[in-house]
Each structure stands twice: as C-alpha cells, then as structure tokens.
C-alpha positions as CSV (number, residue, x, y, z in Angstrom):
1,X,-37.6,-8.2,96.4
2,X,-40.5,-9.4,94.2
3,X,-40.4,-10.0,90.7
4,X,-42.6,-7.5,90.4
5,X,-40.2,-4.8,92.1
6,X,-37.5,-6.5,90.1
7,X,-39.0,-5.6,86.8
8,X,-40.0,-1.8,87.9
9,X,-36.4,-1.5,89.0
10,X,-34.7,-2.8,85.8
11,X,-36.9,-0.5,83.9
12,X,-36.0,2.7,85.8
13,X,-32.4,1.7,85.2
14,X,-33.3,1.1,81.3
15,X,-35.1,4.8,81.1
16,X,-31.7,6.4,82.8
17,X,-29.1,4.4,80.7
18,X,-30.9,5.0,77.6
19,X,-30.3,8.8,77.2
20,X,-26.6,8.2,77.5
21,X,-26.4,5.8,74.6
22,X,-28.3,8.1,72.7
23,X,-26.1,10.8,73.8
24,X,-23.3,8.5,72.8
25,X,-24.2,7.9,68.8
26,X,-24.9,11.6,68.3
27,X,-21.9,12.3,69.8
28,X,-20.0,9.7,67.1
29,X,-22.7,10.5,63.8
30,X,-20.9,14.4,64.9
31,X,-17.6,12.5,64.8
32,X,-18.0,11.1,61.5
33,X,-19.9,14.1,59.7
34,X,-17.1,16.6,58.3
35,X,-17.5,19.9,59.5
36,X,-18.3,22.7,56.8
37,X,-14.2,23.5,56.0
38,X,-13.8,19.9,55.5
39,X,-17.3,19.9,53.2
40,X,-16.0,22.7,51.3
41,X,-12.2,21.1,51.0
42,X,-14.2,17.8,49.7
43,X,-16.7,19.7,47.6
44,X,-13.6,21.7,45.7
45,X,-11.6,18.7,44.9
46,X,-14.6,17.3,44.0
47,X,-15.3,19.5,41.5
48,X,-12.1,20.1,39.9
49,X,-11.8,16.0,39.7
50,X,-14.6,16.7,37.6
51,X,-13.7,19.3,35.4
52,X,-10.4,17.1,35.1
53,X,-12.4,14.3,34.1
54,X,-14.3,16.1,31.3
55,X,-11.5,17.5,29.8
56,X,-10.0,14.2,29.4
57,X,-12.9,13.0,28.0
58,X,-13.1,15.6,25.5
59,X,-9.3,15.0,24.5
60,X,-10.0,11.5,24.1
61,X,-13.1,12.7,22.1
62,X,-11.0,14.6,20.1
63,X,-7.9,12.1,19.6
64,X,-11.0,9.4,18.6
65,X,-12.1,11.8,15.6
66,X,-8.4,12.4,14.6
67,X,-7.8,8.6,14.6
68,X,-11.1,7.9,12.1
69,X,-10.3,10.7,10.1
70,X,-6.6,9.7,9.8
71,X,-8.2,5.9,9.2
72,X,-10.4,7.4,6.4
73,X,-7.6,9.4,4.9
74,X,-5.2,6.4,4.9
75,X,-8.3,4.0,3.6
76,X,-8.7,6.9,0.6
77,X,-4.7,6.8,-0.1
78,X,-4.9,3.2,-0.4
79,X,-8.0,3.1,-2.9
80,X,-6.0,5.9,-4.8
81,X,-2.4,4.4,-5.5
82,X,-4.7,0.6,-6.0
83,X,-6.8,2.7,-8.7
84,X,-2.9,4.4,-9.9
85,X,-1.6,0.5,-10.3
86,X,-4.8,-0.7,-11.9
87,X,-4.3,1.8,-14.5
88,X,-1.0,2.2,-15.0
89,X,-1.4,-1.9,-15.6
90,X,-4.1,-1.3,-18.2
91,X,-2.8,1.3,-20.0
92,X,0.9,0.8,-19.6
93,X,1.6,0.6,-23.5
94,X,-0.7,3.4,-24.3
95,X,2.5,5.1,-25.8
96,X,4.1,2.5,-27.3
97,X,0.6,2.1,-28.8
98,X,-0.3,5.6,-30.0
99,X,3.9,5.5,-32.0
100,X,3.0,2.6,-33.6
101,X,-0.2,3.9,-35.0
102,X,1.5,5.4,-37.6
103,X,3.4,2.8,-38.9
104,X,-0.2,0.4,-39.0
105,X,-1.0,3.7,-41.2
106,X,1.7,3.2,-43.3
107,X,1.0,0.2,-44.0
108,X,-2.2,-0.2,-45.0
109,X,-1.1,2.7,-47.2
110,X,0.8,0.7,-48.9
111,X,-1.0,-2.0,-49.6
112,X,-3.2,-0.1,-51.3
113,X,-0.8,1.3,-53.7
114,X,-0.3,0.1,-56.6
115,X,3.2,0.8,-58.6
116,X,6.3,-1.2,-60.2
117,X,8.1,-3.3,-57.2
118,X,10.6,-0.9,-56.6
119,X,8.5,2.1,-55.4
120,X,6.5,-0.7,-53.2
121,X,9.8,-1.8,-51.4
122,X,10.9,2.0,-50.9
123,X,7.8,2.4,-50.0
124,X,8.3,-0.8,-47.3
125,X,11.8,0.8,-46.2
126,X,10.0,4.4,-45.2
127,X,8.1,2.4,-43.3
128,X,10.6,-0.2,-41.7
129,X,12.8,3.6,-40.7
130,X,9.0,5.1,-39.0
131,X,8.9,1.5,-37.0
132,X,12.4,1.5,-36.1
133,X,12.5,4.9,-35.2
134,X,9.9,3.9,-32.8
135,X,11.4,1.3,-31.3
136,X,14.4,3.6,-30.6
137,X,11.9,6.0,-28.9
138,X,11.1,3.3,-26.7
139,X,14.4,2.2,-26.5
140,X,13.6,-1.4,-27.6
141,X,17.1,-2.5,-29.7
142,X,17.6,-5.3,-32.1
143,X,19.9,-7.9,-31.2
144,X,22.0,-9.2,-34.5
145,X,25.1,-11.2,-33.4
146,X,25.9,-12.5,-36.2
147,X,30.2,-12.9,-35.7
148,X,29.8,-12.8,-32.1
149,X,29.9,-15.4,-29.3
150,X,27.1,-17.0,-28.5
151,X,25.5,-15.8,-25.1
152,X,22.6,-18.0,-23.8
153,X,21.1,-15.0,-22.0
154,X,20.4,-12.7,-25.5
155,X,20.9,-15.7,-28.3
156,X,18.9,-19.2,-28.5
157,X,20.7,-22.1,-30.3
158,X,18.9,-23.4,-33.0
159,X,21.4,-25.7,-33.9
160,X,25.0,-26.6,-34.5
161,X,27.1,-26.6,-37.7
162,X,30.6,-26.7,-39.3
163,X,31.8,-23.5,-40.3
164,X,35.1,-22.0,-42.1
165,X,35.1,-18.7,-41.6
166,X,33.9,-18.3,-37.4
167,X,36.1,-19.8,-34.5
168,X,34.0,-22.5,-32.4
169,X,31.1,-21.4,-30.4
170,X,30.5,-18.7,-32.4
171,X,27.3,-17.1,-33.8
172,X,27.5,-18.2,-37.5
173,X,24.1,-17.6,-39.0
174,X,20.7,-15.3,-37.7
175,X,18.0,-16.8,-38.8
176,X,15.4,-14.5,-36.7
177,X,16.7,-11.0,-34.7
178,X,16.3,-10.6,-31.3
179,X,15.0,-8.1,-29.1
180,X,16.1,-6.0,-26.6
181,X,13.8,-3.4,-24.3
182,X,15.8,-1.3,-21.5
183,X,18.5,-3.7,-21.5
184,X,16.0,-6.8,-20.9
185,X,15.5,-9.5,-23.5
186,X,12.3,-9.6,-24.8
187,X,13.0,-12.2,-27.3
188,X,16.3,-13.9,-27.9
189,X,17.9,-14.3,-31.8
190,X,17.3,-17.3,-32.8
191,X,20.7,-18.4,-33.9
192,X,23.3,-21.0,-35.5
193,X,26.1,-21.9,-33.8
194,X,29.9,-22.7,-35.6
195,X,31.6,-25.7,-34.3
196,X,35.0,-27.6,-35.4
C-alpha cells in the first residue's frame, strides 16, 4: 500500500471512530447532569439553606442592635452614677451647711447688739445651745476626757506633768476639746497627761 492509500485508509477509520467518542461524552455529560427529581431535590434544599441563612442573619441583626443598645444603656448608667458621685462630692455638706446658717445668724446678731456684758454672754450661750444642737443633728460629739485615761486614738498629748489628784497616765487637764463625727475622730483633744 502507498502512502497515499495509507492516509485515505486512516482517515476513513478516523470518520467511523469519531461518532463513537462523541457518542461516548454525551453519554457521560447525561451521566453527570442530575435528572429533574434530583434538580428539584437540589433546588429545595437549596432554597431552604437560604431561607435558613437569612433568618440567621436577621437574628444576628437583631442580637447586634440589642448589644449597642445594651452598650448605650450601660455607657448612660455609667455617666449617671459618675454625675451622682460628682455631686454628692460637691455638695456633701450642703446640710451641715444650711444648720449652721443659723447660728452665722446669730452671731452676727450679736455683734451688733449692744447691752451690759451679761445679756451679751446669754446672748453667746443661745447661740453656743443652736450650734450644739447642730452638731447633735449631725451627730458630731465633743470629746472632753478630762479624768479619763489617755487614748492615743481620740486624745493628743500635749505634754506631761505631776499631778495629785489623777493616777498616772491619766487625762489631767483639756486645754482644747475634741471632736467626734459618727464615731470617727475628726480632731483629737488636745490634752495633759498626769504622771508620778
């Protein structure tokens, strides 16, 4: 056979092969394609993967704006109860203030009036009664221990002396009161102590 012959003879054997491999990929792209059930099937769960999908979206939507608003509410609370200290910091002896008003009347009262010595010092006693009467209100409390022994925590030593009537270590002259407020010492007495 010529090469000529050869080449005529392959080709009639390509033209007669070629329909089966065409046959052959339909045959597997038919294969591979789903038929319609299977479409449908895929199409459904498709679809409610979706709808799935959106609703969580929309719950994390909705969770999101409960988390800011609960952020803002908290951030509000906070700017509140700082605004509550910041005042109660400023105006914490508003009271005490407005009682003692009063007494500042009082006394500028008196200083005006004129009189014999006697009706100025009752006059100095009705007002010593308003102020202490006060301080009770406010439950602030003199500390006078004269006769007592001496406690570093309510008395401050001013000194040390000799004294006849008071055992040692014992309060024997108060040369300035102390002061008391809720049980806490505002200001110790200043204080002499007896020795032997």
């Amino acid at each position: 056979m010529n090469p000529a012959e050869q080449n005529k003879q392959d080709q009639t054997l390509e033209s007669t092969t070629q329909p089966s491999q065409t046959e052959a990929a339909k045959e597997t792209t038919k294969a591979e394609m789903p038929s319609s059930d299977n479409l449908a099937t895929v199409q459904a769960e498709l679809a409610k993967l979706q709808q799935e999908l959106a609703a969580a979206q929309a719950k994390a939507n909705e969770n999101w704006e409960m988390y800011l608003r609960g952020q803002a509410e908290a951030d509000n609370q906070r700017r509140r109860y700082e605004k509550q200290v910041e005042d109660a910091h400023k105006f914490a002896v508003q009271r005490f203030a407005e009682a003692l008003l009063p007494v500042a009347d009082s006394l500028e009262m008196g200083l005006q009036a004129q009189g014999d010595a006697n009706s100025l010092r009752q006059g100095m006693e009705l007002t010593l009664k308003q102020f202490e009467a006060v301080m009770e209100k406010f439950k602030m409390e003199a500390v006078n221990p004269l006769g007592q022994v001496f406690n570093p925590e309510l008395h401050q030593a001013v000194g040390m002396q000799p004294h006849p009537d008071y055992e040692n270590n014992t309060v024997s002259l108060v040369m300035q009161k102390g002061y008391t407020l809720n049980g806490r010492t505002i200001r110790p007495a200043m204080v002499m102590v007896s020795k032997k």
